[in-house]
Every structure is written in C-alpha cells, then in structure tokens.
C-alpha positions as CSV (number, residue, x, y, z in Angstrom):
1,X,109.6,81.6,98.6
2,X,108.7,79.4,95.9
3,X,107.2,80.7,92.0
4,X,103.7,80.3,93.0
5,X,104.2,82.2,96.5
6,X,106.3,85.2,94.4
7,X,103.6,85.5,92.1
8,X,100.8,85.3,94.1
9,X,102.7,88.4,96.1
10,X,103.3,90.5,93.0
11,X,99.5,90.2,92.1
12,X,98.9,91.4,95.8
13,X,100.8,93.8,95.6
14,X,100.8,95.0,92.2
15,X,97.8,97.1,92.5
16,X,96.4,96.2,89.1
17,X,93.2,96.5,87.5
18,X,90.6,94.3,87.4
19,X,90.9,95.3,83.3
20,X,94.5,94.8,83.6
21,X,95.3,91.7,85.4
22,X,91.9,89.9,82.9
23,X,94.2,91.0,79.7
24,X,97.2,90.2,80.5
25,X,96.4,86.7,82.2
26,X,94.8,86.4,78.5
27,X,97.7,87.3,77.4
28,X,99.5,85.0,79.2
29,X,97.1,82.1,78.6
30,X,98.5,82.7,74.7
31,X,95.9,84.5,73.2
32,X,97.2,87.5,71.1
33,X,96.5,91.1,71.5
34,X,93.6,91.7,68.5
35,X,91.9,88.1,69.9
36,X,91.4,89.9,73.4
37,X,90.3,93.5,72.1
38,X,87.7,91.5,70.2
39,X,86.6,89.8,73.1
40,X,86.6,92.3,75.7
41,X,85.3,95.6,73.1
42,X,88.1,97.7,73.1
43,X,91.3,98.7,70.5
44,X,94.5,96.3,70.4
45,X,96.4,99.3,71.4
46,X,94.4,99.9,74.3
47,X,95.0,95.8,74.8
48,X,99.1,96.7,74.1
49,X,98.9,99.7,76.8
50,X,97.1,97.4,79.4
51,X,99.9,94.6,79.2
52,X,103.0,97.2,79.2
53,X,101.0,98.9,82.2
54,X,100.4,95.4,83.8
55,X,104.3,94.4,83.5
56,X,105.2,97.2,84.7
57,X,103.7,97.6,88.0
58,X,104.3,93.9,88.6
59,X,108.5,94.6,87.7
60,X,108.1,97.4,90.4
61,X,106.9,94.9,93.2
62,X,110.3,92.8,92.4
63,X,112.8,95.5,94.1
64,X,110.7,95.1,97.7
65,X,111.0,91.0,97.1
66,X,114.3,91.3,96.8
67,X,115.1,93.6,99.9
68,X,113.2,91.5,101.9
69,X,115.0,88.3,100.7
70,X,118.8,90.1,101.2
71,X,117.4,91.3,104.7
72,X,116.1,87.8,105.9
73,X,119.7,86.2,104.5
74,X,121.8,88.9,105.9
75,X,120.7,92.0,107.2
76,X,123.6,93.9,107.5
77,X,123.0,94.1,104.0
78,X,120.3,96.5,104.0
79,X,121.7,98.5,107.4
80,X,124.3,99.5,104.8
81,X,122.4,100.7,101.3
C-alpha cells in the first residue's frame, strides 16, 4: 500500500468524529490548538482532548494494517501468533 492508500484506510476505519477528524486535520493543516477552539466555539482543552482521542483511534487501526501486510507476505506468520 502506498501513504495515501494507509491513510485513507485508517480514516475508514478509524471511526472518528465528524468533530474529531475537522480538528485534527486543522491541526494537521498547522493551525494551533486556541486558533481552532476559536474557530469552531469550544475550549482548547476540549480541542487537546479531540486530537489525543483522534490519534488514538487512528494508532489502533495500525495493528490490523500490519497483520494483514505479515499475512499477505507470509502467512505462516499469523497461523502461529
């Protein structure tokens, strides 16, 4: 898979927020924490709590990308966890 095919597959599967994945492509895009609560109406800690929640389910869709990449290359691999 190439970057662009891995990410669009954690957003898939991510299950994020409409709220969450808006803030933390924001986020992403450079703007800092206090810029986006300002635009979108709510606390930077509430901003903070959306990224952290954000990153985390995306880091949870990396452990099934890379079980299905160790199966496809050898699947003995996975026969034996």
């Amino acid at each position: 898979m190439r970057n662009n095919e891995i990410v669009k597959h954690a957003l898939r599967h991510a299950k994020l927020t409409d709220k969450q994945a808006y803030v933390l492509g924001k986020y992403m895009d450079g703007m800092k924490q206090r810029e986006i609560a300002a635009e979108v109406g709510i606390k930077q800690p509430t901003v903070a709590k959306l990224i952290a929640v954000a990153i985390k389910k995306l880091r949870n869709v990396f452990p099934l990308y890379n079980q299905i990449n160790i199966a496809k290359s050898n699947p003995q691999n996975i026969q034996n966890k």
